[in-house]
Kinemage of the C-alpha trace (Angstrom):
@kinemage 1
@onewidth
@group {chain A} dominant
@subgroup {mainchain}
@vectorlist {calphas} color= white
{ca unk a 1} P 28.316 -55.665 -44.331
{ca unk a 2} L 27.906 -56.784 -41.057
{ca unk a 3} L 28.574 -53.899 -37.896
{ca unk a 4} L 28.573 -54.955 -34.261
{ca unk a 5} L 28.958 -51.793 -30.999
{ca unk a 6} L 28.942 -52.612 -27.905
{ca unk a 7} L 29.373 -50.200 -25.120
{ca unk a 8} L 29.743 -51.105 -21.740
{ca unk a 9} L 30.480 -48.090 -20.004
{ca unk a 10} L 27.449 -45.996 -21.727
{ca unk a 11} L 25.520 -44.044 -18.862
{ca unk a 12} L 21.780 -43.980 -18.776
{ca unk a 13} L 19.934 -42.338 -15.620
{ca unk a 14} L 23.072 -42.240 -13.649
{ca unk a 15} L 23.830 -45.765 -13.973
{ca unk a 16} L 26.173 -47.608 -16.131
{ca unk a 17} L 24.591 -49.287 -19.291
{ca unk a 18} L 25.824 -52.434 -21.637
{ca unk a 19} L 24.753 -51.197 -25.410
{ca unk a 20} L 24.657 -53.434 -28.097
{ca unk a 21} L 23.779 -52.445 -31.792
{ca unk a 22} L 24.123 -54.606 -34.794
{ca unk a 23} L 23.583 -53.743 -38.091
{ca unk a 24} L 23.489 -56.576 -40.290
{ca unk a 25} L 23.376 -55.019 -44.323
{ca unk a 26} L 23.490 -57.336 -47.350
{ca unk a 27} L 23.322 -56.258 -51.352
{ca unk a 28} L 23.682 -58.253 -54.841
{ca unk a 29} L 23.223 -56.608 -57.651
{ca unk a 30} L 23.193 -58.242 -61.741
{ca unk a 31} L 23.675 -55.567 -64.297
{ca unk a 32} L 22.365 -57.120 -68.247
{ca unk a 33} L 23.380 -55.205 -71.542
{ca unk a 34} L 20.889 -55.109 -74.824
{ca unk a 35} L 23.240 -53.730 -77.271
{ca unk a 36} L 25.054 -50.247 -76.728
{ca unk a 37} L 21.893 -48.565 -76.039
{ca unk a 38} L 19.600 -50.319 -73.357
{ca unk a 39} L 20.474 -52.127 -70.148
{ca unk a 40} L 18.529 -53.885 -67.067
{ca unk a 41} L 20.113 -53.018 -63.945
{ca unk a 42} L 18.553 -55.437 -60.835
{ca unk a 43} L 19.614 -55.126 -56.900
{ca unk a 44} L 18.487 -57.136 -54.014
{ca unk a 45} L 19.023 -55.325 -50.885
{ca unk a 46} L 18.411 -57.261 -47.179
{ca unk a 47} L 18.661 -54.884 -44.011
{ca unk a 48} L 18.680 -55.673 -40.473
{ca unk a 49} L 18.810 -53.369 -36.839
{ca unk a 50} L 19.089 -54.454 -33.638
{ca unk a 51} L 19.390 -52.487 -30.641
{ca unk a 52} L 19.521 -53.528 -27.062
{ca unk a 53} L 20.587 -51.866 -23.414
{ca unk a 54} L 20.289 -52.923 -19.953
{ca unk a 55} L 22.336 -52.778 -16.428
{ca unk a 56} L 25.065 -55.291 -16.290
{ca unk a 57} L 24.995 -58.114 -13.876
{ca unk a 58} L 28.389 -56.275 -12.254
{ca unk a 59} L 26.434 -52.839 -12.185
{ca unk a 60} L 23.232 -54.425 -10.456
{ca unk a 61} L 25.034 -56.503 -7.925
{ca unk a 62} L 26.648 -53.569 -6.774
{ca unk a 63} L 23.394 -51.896 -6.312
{ca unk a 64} L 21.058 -54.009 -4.432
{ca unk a 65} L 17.246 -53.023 -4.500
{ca unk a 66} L 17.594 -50.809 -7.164
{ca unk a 67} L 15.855 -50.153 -10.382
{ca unk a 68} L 16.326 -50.493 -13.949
{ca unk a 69} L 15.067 -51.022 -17.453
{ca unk a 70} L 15.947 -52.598 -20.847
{ca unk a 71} L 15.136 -51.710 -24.352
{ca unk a 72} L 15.090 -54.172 -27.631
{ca unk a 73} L 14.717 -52.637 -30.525
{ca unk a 74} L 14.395 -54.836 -34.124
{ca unk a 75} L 13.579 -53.735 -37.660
{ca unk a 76} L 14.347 -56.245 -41.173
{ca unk a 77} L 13.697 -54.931 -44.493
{ca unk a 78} L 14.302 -56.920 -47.523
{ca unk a 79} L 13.849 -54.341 -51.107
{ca unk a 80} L 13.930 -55.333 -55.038
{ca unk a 81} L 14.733 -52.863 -57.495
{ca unk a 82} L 14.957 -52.923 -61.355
{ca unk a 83} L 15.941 -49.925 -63.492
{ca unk a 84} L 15.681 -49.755 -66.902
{ca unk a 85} L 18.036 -47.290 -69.493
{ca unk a 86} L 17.383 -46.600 -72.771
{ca unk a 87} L 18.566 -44.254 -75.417
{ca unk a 88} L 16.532 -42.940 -78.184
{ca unk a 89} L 17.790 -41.039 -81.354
{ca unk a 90} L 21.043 -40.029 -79.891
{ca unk a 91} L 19.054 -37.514 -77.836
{ca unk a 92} L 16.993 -38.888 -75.267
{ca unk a 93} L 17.951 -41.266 -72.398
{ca unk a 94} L 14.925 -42.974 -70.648
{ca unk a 95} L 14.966 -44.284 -67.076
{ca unk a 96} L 12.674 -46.416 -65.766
{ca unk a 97} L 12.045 -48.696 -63.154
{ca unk a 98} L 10.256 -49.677 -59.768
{ca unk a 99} L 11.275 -50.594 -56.198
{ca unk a 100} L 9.295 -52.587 -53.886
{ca unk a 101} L 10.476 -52.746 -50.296
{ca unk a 102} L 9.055 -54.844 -47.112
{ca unk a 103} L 9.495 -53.753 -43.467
{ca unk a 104} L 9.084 -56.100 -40.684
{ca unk a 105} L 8.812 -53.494 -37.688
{ca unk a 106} L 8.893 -54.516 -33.875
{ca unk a 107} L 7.839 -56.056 -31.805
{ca unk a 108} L 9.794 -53.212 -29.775
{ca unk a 109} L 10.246 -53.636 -25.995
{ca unk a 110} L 11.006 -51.400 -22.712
{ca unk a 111} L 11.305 -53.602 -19.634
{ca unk a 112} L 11.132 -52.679 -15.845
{ca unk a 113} L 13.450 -54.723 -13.391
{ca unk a 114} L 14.135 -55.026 -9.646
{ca unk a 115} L 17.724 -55.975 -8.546
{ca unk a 116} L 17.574 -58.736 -6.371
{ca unk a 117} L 19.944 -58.732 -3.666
{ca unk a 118} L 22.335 -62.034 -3.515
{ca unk a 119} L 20.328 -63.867 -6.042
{ca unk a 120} L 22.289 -65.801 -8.183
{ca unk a 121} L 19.015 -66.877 -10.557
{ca unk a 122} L 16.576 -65.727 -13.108
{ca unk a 123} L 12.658 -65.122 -12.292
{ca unk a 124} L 12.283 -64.802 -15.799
{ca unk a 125} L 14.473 -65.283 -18.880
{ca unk a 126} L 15.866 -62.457 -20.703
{ca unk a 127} L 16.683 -62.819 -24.709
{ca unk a 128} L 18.775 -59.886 -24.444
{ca unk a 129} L 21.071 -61.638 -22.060
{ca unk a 130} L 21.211 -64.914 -20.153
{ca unk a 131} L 23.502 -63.324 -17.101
{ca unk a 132} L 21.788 -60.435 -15.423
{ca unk a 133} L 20.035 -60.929 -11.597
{ca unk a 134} L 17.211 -59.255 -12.447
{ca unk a 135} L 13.316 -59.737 -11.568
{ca unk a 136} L 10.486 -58.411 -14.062
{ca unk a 137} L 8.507 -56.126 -12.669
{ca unk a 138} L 6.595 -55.735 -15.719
{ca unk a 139} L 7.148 -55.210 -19.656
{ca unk a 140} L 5.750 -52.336 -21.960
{ca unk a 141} L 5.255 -53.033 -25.631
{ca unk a 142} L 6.535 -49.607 -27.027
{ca unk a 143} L 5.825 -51.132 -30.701
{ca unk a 144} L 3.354 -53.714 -32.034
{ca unk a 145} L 4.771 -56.043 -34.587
{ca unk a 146} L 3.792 -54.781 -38.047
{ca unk a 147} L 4.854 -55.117 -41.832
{ca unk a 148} L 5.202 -52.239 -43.992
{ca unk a 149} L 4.853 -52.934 -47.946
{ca unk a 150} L 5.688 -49.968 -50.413
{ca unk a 151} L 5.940 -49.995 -54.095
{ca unk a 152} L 7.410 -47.495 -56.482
{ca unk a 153} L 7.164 -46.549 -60.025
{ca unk a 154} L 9.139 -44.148 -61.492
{ca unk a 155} L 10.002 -42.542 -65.150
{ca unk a 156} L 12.235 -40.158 -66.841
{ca unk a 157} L 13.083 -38.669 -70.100
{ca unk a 158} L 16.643 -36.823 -70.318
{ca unk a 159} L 16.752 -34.771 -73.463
{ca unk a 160} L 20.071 -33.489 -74.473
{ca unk a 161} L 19.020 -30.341 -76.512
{ca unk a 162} L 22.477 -28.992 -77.095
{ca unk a 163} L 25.950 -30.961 -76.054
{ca unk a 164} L 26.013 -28.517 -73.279
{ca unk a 165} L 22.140 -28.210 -72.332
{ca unk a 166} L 19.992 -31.270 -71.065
{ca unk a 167} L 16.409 -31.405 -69.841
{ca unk a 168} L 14.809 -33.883 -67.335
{ca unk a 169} L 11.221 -34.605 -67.065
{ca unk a 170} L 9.664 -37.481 -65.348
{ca unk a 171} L 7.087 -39.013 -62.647
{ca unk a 172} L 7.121 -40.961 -59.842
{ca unk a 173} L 4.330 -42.949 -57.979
{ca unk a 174} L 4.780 -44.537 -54.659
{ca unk a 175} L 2.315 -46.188 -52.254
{ca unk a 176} L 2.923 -47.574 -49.016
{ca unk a 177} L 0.573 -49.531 -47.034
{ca unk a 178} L 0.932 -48.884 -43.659
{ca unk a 179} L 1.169 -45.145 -44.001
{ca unk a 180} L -0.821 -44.071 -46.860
{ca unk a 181} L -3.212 -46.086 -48.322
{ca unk a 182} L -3.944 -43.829 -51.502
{ca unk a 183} L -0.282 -43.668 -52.735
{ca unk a 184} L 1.414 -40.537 -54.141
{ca unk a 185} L 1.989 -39.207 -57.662
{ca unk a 186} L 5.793 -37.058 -57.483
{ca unk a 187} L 6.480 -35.270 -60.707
{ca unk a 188} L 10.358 -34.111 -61.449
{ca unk a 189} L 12.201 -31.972 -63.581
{ca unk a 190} L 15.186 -30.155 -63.934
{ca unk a 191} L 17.337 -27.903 -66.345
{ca unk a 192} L 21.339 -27.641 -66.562
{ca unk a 193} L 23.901 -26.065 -68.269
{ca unk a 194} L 27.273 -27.311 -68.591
{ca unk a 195} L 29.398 -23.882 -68.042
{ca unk a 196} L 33.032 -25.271 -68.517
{ca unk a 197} L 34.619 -28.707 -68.442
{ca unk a 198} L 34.496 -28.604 -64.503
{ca unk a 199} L 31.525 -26.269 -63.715
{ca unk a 200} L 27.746 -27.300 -64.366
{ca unk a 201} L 24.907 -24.846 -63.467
{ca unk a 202} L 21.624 -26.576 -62.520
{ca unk a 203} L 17.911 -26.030 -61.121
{ca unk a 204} L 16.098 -29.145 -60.058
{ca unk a 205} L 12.295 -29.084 -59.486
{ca unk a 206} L 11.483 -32.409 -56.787
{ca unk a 207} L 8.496 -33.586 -54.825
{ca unk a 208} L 10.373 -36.381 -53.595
{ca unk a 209} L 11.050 -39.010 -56.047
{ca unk a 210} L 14.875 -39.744 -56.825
C-alpha cells in the first residue's frame, strides 16, 4: 500500500504549514502445505515513513523577516517471518516460528530559517522542497542515523483436552540490539472454555509475546 497527505493549510505557531506524510507499506507472503497436518507459512514485510513540514514559499513571502522551521522525519524497516503449524495425535497443535526485523532510524532533522525579503533564490538547498525563499540559519540533528536489529523466537503447544476445553502453553524470546542487549525470555499461557456455539470464556496469562 502506498498513502500520500498533504496538508497545506495545517497551522503550526500561528503560521500556516505545508505537511507531507507518506507511508509507503509493502507485504508478500508464500503459504506451503506438508500433508493435512503441518504447514510453513513465510511473509516478507517492507515499511517506510516519511514526514516533512515547513512554511510555504506563498506563506513566507507574505511575511518578510520572519522566522520558521522544518522537520524531516524518515524510518524503513524491512521484517522476515516464518511460522510453523503442526498437529500431533489429534490433540495438540504446535506453533512455532521466528521474526527478525531491521530498522533503519533517522537521520531526523529540525531546521531554523530566515525569510528573506524579495529574494527569489536559495542560500542553501532544501530536499524537502526546491521552492521555498528561505536562508539556513542553522540545522539541529534531533536523531542520529541508527539501525535497529531484533530477532524473535517463539513456541506454543495448544492442547485440546475436551472438544470444548483447550490449553495454551508456550515461550517467547526476543532480543533487540539497540535497546537491550541481553534479550528477553516471555512465557504465555492461557485457558478457555467454549460456553455455546457463539460464546467462548477465556483467561490469557502474557508477558508480551503474541
Amino acid at each position: 500500500g502506498d498513502g500520500d497527505l498533504d496538508l497545506a493549510a495545517a497551522n503550526f505557531g500561528g503560521n500556516t504549514v505545508a505537511v507531507r506524510y507518506k507511508d509507503n507499506f509493502l507485504e508478500v507472503e508464500k503459504d506451503a502445505d506438508f500433508g493435512d497436518r503441518t504447514s510453513l507459512a513465510n511473509k516478507l514485510t517492507a515499511h517506510n515513513i516519511q514526514y516533512e513540514r515547513g512554511i510555504p514559499i506563498n506563506a513566507a513571502q507574505a511575511q518578510p523577516g520572519a522566522y520558521a522551521q522544518s522537520e524531516m522525519m524518515e524510518e524503513t524497516s524491512l521484517t522476515w517471518e516464518s511460522t510453523l503449524n503442526m498437529v500431533l495425535a489429534d490433540k495438540h497443535r504446535i506453533v512455532t516460528g521466528f521474526r527478525a526485523q531491521r530498522d533503519d532510524i533517522g537521520p531526523n532533522f529540525m531546521n531554523n530559517y530566515h525569510v528573506l525579503s524579495g529574494s527569489t533564490t536559495l542560500d542553501d538547498p532544501l530536499t524537502w522542497s526546491s521552492n521555498n525563499v528561505f536562508k539556513v540559519r542553522g540545522a539541529n540533528l534531533t536523531v542520529r542515523p541508527g539501525t535497529d536489529h531484533t530477532l524473535n523466537l517463539y513456541g506454543e503447544d495448544n492442547y485440546s483436552v475436551t472438544d470444548k476445553l483447550t490449553l495454551v502453553a508456550g515461550v517467547g524470546y526476543e532480543a533487540n540490539d539497540y535497546q537491550d542487549k541481553k534479550g528477553s525470555v516471555m512465557p504465555r499461557a492461557s485457558v478457555s472454555y467454549q460456553l455455546t456455539d457463539i460464546l467462548t470464556a477465556k483467561y490469557i496469562f502474557d508477558t508480551g509475546y503474541v
